[in-house]
LUMROLO-305947 format. One record per residue (C-alpha): residue number from 0; chain; residue in one letter; x, z, y. Coordinates in steps of 0.5 Angstrom, whole numbers, padded with zeros to 4 digits, always signed. Example, Ala and Ser with C-alpha at 12.3 -4.5 7.8 and 13.67 -1.06 7.14 Angstrom:
BEGIN
0_A_a_+0025_+0016_-0009 .
1_A_s_+0027_+0014_-0002 .
//
This chain:
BEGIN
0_A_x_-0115_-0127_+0161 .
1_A_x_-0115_-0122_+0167 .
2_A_x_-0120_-0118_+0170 .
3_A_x_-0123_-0116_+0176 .
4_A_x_-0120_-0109_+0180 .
5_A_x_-0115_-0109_+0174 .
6_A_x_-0110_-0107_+0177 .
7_A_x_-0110_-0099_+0175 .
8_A_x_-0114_-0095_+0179 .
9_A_x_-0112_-0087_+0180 .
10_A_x_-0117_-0082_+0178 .
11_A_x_-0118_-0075_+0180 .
12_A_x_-0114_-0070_+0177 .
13_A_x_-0121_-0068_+0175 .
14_A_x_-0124_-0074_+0172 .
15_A_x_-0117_-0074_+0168 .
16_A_x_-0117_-0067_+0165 .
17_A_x_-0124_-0068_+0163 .
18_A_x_-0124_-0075_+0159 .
19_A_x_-0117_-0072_+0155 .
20_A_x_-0122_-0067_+0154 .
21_A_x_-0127_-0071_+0151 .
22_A_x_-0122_-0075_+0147 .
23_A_x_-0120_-0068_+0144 .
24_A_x_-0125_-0066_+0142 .
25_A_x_-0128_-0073_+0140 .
26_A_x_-0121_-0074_+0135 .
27_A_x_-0123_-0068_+0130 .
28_A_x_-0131_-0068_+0130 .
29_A_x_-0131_-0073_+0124 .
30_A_x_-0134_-0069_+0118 .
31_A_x_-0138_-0064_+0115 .
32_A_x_-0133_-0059_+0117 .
33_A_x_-0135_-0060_+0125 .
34_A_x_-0141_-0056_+0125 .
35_A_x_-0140_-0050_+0128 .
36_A_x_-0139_-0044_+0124 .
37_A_x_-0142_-0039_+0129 .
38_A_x_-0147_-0045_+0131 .
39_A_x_-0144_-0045_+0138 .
40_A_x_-0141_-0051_+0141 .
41_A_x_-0135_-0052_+0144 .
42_A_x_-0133_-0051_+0150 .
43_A_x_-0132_-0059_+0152 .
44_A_x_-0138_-0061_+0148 .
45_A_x_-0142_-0056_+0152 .
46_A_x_-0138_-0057_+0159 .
47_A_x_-0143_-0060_+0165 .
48_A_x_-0141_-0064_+0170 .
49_A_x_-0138_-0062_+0176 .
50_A_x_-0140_-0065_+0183 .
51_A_x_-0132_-0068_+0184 .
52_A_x_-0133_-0072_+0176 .
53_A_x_-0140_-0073_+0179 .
54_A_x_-0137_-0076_+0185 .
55_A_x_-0132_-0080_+0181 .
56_A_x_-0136_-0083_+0176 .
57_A_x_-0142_-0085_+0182 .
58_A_x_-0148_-0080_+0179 .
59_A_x_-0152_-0077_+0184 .
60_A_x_-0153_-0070_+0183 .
61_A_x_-0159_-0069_+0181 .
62_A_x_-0159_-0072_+0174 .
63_A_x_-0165_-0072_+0169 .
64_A_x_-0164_-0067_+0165 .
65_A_x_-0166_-0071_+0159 .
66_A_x_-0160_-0076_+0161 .
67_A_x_-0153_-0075_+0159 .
68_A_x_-0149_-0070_+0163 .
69_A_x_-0144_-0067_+0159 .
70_A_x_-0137_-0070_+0158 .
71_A_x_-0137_-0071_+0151 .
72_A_x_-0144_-0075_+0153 .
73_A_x_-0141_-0079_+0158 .
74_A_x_-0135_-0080_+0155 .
75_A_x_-0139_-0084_+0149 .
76_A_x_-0143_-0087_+0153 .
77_A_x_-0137_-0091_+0158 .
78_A_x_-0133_-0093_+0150 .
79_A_x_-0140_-0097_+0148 .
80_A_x_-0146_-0092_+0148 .
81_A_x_-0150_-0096_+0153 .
82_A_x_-0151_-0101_+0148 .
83_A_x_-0156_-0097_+0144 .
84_A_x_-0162_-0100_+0147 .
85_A_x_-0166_-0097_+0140 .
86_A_x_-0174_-0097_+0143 .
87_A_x_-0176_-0090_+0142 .
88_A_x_-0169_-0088_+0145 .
89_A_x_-0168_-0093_+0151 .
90_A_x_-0175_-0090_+0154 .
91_A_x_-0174_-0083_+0153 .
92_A_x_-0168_-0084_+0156 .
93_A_x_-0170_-0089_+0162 .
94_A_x_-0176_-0086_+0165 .
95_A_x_-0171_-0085_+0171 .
96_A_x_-0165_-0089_+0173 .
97_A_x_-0158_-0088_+0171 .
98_A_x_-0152_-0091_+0172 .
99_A_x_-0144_-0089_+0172 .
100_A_x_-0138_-0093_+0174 .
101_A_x_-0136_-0096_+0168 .
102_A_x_-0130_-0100_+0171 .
103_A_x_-0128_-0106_+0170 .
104_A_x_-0133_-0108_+0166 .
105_A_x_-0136_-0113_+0170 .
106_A_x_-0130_-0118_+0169 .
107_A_x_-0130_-0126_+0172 .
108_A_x_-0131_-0128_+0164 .
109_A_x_-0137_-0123_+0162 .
110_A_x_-0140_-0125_+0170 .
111_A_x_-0140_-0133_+0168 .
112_A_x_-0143_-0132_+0161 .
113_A_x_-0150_-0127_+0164 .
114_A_x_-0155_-0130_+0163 .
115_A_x_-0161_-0131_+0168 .
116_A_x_-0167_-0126_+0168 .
117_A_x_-0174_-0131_+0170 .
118_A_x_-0180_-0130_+0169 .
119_A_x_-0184_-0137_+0167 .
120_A_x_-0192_-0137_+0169 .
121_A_x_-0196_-0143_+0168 .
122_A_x_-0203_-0145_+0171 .
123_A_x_-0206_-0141_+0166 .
124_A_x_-0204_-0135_+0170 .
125_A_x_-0205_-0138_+0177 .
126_A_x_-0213_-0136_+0179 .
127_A_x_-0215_-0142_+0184 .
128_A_x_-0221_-0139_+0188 .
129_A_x_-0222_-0141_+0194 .
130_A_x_-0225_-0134_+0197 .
131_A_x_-0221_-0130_+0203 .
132_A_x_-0223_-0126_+0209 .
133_A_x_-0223_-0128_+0217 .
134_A_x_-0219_-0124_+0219 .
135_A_x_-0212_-0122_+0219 .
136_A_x_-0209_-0122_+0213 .
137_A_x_-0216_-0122_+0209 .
138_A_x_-0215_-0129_+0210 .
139_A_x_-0211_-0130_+0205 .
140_A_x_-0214_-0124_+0200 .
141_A_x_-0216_-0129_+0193 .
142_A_x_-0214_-0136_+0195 .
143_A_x_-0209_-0141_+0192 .
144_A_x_-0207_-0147_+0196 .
145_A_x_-0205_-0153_+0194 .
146_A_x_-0198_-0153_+0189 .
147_A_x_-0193_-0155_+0194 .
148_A_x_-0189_-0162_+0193 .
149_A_x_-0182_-0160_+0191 .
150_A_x_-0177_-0158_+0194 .
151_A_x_-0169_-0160_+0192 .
152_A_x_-0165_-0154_+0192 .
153_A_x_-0159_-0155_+0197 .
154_A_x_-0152_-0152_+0197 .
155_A_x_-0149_-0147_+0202 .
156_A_x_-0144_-0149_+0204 .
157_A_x_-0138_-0145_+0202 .
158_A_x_-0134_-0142_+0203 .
159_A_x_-0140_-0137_+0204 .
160_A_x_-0135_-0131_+0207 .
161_A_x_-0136_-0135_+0214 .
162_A_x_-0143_-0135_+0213 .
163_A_x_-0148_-0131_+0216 .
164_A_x_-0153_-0130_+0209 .
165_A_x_-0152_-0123_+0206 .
166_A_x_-0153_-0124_+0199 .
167_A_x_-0150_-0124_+0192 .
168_A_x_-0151_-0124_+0185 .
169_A_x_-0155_-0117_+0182 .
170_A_x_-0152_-0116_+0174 .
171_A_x_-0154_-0113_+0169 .
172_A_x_-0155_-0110_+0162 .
173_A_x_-0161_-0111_+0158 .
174_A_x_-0164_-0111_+0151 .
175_A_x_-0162_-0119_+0151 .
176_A_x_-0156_-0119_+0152 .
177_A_x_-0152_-0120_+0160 .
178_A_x_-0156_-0122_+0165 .
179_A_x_-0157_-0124_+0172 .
180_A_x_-0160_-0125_+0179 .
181_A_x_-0159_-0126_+0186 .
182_A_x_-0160_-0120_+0192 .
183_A_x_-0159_-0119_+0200 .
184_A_x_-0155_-0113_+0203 .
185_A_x_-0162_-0110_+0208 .
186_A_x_-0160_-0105_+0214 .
187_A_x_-0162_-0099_+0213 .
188_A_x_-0165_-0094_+0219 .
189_A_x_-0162_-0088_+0217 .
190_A_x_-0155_-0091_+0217 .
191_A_x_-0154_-0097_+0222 .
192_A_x_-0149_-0102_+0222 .
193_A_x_-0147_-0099_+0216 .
194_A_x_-0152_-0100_+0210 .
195_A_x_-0151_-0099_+0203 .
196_A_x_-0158_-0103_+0200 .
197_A_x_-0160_-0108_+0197 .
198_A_x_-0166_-0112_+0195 .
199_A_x_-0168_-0115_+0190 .
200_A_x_-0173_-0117_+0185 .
201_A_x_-0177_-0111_+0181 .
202_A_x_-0176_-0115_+0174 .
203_A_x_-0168_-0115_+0176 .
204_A_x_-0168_-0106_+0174 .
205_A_x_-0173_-0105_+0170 .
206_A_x_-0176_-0109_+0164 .
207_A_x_-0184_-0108_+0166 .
208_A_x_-0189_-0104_+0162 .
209_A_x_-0187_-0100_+0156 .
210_A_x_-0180_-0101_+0158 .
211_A_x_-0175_-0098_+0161 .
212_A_x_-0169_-0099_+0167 .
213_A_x_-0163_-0103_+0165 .
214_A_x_-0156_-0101_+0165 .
215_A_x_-0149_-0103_+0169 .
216_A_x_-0153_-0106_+0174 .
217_A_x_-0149_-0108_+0180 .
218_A_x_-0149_-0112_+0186 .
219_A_x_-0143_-0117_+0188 .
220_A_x_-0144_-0119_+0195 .
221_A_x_-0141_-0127_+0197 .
222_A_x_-0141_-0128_+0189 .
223_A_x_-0135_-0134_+0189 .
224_A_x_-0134_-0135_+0196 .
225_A_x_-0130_-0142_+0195 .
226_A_x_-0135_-0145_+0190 .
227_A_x_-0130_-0146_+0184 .
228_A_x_-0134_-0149_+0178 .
229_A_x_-0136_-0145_+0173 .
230_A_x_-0131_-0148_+0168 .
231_A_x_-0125_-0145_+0173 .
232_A_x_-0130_-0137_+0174 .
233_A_x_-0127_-0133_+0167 .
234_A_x_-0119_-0134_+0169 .
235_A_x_-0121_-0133_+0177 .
236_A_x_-0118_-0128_+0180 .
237_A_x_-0122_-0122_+0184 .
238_A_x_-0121_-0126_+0190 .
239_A_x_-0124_-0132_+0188 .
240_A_x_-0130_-0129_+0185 .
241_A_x_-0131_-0122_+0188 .
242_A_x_-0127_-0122_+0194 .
243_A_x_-0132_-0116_+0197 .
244_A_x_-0131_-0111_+0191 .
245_A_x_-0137_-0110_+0185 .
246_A_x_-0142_-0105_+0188 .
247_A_x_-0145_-0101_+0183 .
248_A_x_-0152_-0098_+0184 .
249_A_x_-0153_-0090_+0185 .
250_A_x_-0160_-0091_+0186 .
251_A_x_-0166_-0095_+0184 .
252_A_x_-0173_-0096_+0185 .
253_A_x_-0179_-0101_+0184 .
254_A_x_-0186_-0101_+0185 .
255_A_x_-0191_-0097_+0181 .
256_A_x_-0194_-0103_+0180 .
257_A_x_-0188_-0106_+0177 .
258_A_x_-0188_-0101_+0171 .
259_A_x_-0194_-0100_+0170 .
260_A_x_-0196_-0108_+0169 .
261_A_x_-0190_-0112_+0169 .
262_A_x_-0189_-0117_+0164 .
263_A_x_-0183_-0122_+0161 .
264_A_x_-0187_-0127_+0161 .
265_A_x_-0194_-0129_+0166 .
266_A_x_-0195_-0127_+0173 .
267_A_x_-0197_-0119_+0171 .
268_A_x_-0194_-0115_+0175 .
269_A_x_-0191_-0120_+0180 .
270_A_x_-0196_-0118_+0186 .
271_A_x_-0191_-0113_+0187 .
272_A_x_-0184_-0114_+0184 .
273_A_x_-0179_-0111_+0190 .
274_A_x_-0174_-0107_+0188 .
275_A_x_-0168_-0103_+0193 .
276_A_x_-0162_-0101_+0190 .
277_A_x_-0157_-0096_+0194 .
278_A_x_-0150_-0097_+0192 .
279_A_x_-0143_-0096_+0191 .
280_A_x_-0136_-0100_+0191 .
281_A_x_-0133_-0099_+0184 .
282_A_x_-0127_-0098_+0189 .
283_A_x_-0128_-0091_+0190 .
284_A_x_-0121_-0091_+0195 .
285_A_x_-0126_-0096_+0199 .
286_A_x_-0130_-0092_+0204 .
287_A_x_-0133_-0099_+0208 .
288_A_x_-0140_-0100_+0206 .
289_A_x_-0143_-0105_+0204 .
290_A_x_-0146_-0108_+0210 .
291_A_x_-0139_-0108_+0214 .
292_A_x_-0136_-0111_+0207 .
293_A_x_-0142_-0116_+0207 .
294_A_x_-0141_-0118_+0213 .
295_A_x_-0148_-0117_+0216 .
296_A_x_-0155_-0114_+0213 .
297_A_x_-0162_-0116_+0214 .
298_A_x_-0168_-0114_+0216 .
299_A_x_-0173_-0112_+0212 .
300_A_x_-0181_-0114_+0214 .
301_A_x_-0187_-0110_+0211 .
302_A_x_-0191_-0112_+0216 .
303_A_x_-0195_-0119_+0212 .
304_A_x_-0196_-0123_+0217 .
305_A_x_-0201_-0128_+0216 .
306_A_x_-0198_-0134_+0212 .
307_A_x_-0200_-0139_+0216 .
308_A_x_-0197_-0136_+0221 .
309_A_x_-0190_-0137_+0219 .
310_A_x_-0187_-0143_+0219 .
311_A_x_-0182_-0143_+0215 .
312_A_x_-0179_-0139_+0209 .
313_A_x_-0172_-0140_+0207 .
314_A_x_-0171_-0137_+0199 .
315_A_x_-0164_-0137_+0197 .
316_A_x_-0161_-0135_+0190 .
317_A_x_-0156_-0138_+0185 .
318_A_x_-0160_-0140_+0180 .
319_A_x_-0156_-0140_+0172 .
320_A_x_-0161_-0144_+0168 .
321_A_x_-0160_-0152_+0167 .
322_A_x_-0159_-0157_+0172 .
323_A_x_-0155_-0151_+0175 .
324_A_x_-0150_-0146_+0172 .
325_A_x_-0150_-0140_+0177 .
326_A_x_-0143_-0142_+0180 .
327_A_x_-0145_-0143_+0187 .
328_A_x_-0151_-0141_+0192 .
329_A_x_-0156_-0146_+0194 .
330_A_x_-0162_-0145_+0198 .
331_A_x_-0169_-0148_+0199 .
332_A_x_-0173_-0149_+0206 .
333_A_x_-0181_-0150_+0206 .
334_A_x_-0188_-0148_+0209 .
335_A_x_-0191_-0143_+0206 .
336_A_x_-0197_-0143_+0201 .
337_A_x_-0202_-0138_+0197 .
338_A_x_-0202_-0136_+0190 .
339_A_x_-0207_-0131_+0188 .
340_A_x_-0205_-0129_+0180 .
341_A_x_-0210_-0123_+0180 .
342_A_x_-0215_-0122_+0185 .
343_A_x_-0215_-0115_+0185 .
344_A_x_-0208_-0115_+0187 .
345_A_x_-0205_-0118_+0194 .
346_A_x_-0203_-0126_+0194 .
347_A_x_-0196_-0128_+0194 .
348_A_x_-0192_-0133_+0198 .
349_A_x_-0191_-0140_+0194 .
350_A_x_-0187_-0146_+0196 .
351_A_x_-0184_-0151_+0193 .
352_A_x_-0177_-0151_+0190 .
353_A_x_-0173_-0153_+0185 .
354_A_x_-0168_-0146_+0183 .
355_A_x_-0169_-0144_+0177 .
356_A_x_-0166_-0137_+0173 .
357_A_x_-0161_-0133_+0177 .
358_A_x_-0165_-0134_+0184 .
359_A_x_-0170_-0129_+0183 .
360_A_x_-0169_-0122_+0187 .
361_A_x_-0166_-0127_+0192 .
362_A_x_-0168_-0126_+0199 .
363_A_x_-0174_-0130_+0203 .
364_A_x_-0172_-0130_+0210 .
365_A_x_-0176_-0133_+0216 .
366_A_x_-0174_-0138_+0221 .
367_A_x_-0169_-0134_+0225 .
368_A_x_-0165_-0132_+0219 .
369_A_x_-0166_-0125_+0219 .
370_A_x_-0172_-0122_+0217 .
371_A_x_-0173_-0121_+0209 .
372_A_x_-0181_-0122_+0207 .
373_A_x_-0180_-0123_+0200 .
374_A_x_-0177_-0124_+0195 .
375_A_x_-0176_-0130_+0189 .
376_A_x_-0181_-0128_+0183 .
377_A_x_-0183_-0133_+0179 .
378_A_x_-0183_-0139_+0178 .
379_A_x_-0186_-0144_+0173 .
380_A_x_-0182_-0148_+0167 .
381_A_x_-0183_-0154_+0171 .
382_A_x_-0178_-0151_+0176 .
383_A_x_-0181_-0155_+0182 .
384_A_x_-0184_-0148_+0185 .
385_A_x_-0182_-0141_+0187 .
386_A_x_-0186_-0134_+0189 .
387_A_x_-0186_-0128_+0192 .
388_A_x_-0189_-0122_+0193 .
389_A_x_-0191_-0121_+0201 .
390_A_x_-0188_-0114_+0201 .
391_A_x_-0193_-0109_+0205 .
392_A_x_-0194_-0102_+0204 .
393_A_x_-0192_-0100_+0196 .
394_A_x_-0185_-0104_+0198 .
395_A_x_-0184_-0100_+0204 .
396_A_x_-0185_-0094_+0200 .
397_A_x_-0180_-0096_+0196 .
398_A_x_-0175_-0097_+0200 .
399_A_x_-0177_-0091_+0204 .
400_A_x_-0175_-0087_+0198 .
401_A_x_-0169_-0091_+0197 .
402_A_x_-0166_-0090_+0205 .
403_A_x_-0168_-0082_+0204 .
404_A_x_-0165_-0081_+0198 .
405_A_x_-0158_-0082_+0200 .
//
């Protein structure tokens, strides 16, 4: 079946070298006989990366150091290593994010087959008190609004490259297997008009408390653009199912909030499930950013304006879970409610929508279509409602941090 971005990709005389290195020394390590003599390692086994291979391979240059950083590692580590996700090794290993370009990894195939990454709560978990303040946000502060009427998801009509929404599939690698969500390019402040962020849900990079971050995370901007059914997506071309390139994520970051609480199932951790990736073309002869490619970007809003101010939010996403199969992005328009959790953390935005697993992390934008203020978070079992944080401070010193780091 073909692949995405197969046709060959020449690498740096750099890149090359050291891999042949790496194989080198991999082919006669396979005995007693390997151990060191003079208990020195050899000299690819021992080798750092240098900034260019750093470069190739998408790493930042401030690495963790108890992350893989010599040729030998990372050679393990793009051949199958990363599916390791022994606890004791993936939370040692996961406290910071890392991420190298494995290319072609993400074929059409493997994209069809990820499943959605959700999160389910029932009214167990929802507090419907009926306290708030008077003013200003403290209105809304504790209170649970009535559940809202369902709202039938609608498809975006294709094709989606002519379109002004900014979003796409978010993919990842986790403990369970391949999964999926949904994201939005945002502008960043420090390079306008040129972009490389993405919002998306925290729970879409990072399994939560006790947990660690996932792996092979990337963003694929206008995800099937044609609306080709999902039978026809494993033997589709690049252009027919990421005619943008795959993006992958040199940088992400989620609320403390999010580490610490978040939880698989319920609403722990929700208040406040944000993330921001910053990204990369798995192309790297591609200097285009990702808002140039995407098209256009929205603006991220911090400010939590009173709910019942807003008059309208707008989830969209490509839910993967029945009676959807990921194939197409579809969108739900509603009035927005309250949904207290947690009165101890922030109220959410709630409205009625039928998108189910694969929408979350997908954008919440207001009336004029160009301001993002949350993000799908949960949703129940029921799938006739969604909710998302109302993104305040601790988002915005996330994406801060993401817009700094470059």
């Amino acid at each position: 079946m073909p692949s995405i971005a197969r046709s060959a990709r020449r690498r740096s005389a750099l890149a090359a070298a050291a891999v042949a290195a790496v194989l080198a020394v991999t082919a006669t390590a396979c005995g007693p006989e390997d151990d060191q003599a003079d208990g020195k390692p050899s000299p690819a086994s021992s080798e750092h990366l240098t900034g260019d291979l750093k470069k190739d391979l998408g790493l930042p240059d401030d690495l963790p150091k108890d992350l893989p950083t010599s040729l030998k590692d990372l050679d393990a580590w793009k051949n199958g290593a990363w599916k390791n996700w022994d606890r004791d090794k993936w939370l040692k290993e996961a406290k910071q994010f890392f991420n190298p370009i494995i290319d072609d990894l993400w074929n059409p195939d493997r994209m069809k087959d990820a499943d959605g990454n959700d999160r389910k709560v029932d009214d167990s978990d929802i507090d419907d008190g009926q306290s708030g303040g008077r003013d200003g946000t403290g209105e809304d502060e504790g209170v649970t609004d009535p559940t809202p009427q369902p709202v039938k998801a609608s498809a975006v009509p294709t094709p989606y490259t002519q379109d002004d929404l900014p979003v796409g599939k978010v993919f990842m690698d986790t403990p369970k297997g391949s999964m999926v969500c949904s994201g939005a390019v945002v502008k960043d402040p420090r390079h306008p008009g040129k972009s490389n962020l993405v919002a998306t849900a925290g729970h879409c990079v990072h399994g939560g408390k006790g947990k660690g971050w996932y792996r092979n995370v990337v963003f694929v901007p206008d995800y099937n653009p044609k609306g080709l059914p999902n039978e026809q997506l494993a033997n589709a071309s690049q252009s027919d199912v990421a005619p943008k390139g795959i993006w992958w994520a040199k940088r992400a970051r989620t609320t403390d909030h999010w580490i610490n609480n978040g939880a698989e199932r319920g609403g722990k951790g929700a208040q406040q499930d944000f993330a921001v990736l910053r990204v990369q073309p798995e192309d790297k002869t591609d200097s285009t950013s990702l808002e140039e490619k995407a098209g256009g970007a929205v603006q991220v809003s911090f400010s939590t304006p009173r709910v019942k101010s807003v008059e309208t939010l707008t989830a969209v996403g490509y839910p993967a879970a029945p009676p959807f199969d990921g194939a197409k992005m579809y969108r739900c328009a509603d009035k927005p409610g309250r949904l207290t959790l947690d009165p101890e953390q922030p109220t959410m935005y709630r409205i009625g929508c039928t998108m189910t697993a694969g929408a979350s992390g997908g954008p919440w934008l207001d009336a004029s279509g160009t301001r993002l203020l949350s993000v799908t978070s949960i949703g129940p079992v029921t799938a006739d409602w969604l909710a998302g944080a109302r993104l305040g401070k601790e988002a915005k010193a996330v994406f801060d941090t993401v817009s700094r780091e470059g």
